[in-house]
C-alpha angles and dihedrals in degrees: 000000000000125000089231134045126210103239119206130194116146095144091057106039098037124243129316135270115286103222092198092055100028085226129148141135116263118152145130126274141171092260155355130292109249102229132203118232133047140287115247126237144114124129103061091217126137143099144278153208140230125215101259084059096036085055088053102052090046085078127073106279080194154001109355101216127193105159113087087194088056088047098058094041093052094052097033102143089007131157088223131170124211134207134190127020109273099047089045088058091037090062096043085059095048092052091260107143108202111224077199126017126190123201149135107202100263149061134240089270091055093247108141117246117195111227110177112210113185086203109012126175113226117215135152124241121176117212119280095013141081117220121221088228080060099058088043087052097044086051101047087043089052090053093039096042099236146120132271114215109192138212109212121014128329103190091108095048090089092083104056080039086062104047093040107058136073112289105245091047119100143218138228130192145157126275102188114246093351104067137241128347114212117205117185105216105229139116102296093046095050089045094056091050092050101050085052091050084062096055091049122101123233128046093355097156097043081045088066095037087073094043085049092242123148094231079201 
C-alpha cells in the first residue's frame, strides 16, 4: 500500500483554481471542513533541527515583501509555491494562482482559515520536523499538480518545497507580523537549504534520497 492516498473532495471543499482566471475560493470561516480520506504517515522518519539552526531559519532566508501591489507585479505570470495558510489565501486574493499550495487550516493564532482545494494530498507533519511521508507527499503533489493539506504544522515545508521544485519558480511564505518572504528557486537557493539539511539531525541520507541528492 502507498504511503500516501489521493484525497479527493471536490464536493466539500468547492471546485479548483482556474489558472487562466487566478480564481479560487479562500476565505475564513467558523471552522474547519470535515474531509473524506486519510491522513498519511507511518514510518516516523524525518529530520530535524537544532536551535542554532532553528534560530537561523526564524529569520527571513529572502526578499521581505509588504506591499501587496509589488507582490503581485513581481509574480505576475509565475510559476509560485505557498505555503501556510494565510499567504496561500493572501495570493488567491491577489489573483496568484499556487501551482502548490501548503496549509493546514489555521494560523498561528489557531483561527480556522478555509482554503478550498479542488485535489488535495493529505500528510502529517509534527511541529519542528519534517517527516520523510511530507516530502513524499510534496513531490508527488509537485508531479500530479495538486495541494498538500497538512496535519501538524507545515511552516518547515518550505524547505523540501524548495529543493524540490523546478528552478525559476518562487516561493512565498509568512514572516509573522512583518509580511512575505519571496525566495527564487534556483541554484543558489537550493544550495543554501541543502547545506543547512546536512547539518540537521535525524534521517539525513534517506532526506536527500528523495531529493535525489548523493548525501556523500
Amino acid at each position: 500500500m502507498p504511503l500516501l492516498r489521493e484525497h479527493r473532495a471536490d464536493r466539500e471543499l468547492g471546485r479548483g483554481c482556474d489558472n487562466n482566471k487566478g480564481e479560487f475560493e479562500a476565505h475564513r470561516e467558523t471552522g474547519v471542513p470535515q474531509e473524506a480520506g486519510k491522513v498519511c504517515g507511518g514510518s516516523g522518519k524525518g529530520i530535524t533541527f537544532g536551535p542554532e539552526l532553528k534560530a537561523l531559519l526564524a529569520s527571513p532566508r529572502g526578499i521581505l515583501i509588504k506591499n501587496d501591489i509589488i507582490l503581485k507585479n513581481i509574480l505576475s505570470n509565475k510559476d509560485i509555491i505557498t505555503v501556510g495558510d494565510v499567504t496561500t489565501k493572501r495570493s488567491l486574493e491577489l489573483g496568484l494562482c499556487p501551482k502548490l499550495a501548503i496549509f493546514d487550516g489555521l494560523t498561528r493564532r489557531s483561527l480556522p482559515v478555509q482554503i478550498r482545494a479542488r485535489r488535495v494530498i493529505k500528510v502529517r507533519n509534527p511541529r519542528g520536523r519534517i517527516c520523510l511521508e511530507a516530502v513524499e507527499g510534496i513531490k508527488r503533489a509537485l508531479n500530479e499538480g495538486r495541494w498538500v493539506k497538512v496535519e501538524g504544522e507545515e511552516d518547515l515545508l518550505a524547505i523540501p518545497a524548495l529543493l524540490l521544485a523546478p528552478e525559476g519558480h518562487y516561493l512565498l511564505y509568512g514572516q509573522p507580523g512583518a509580511g512575505v518572504v519571496l525566495l527564487e528557486v534556483n541554484k543558489y537557493t537550493k544550495n543554501h537549504f541543502l547545506e543547512i539539511v546536512m547539518l540537521a539531525d535525524g534521517d539525513v541520507e534517506e532526506f536527500l534520497s528523495y531529493l535525489d541528492q548523493d548525501p556523500h
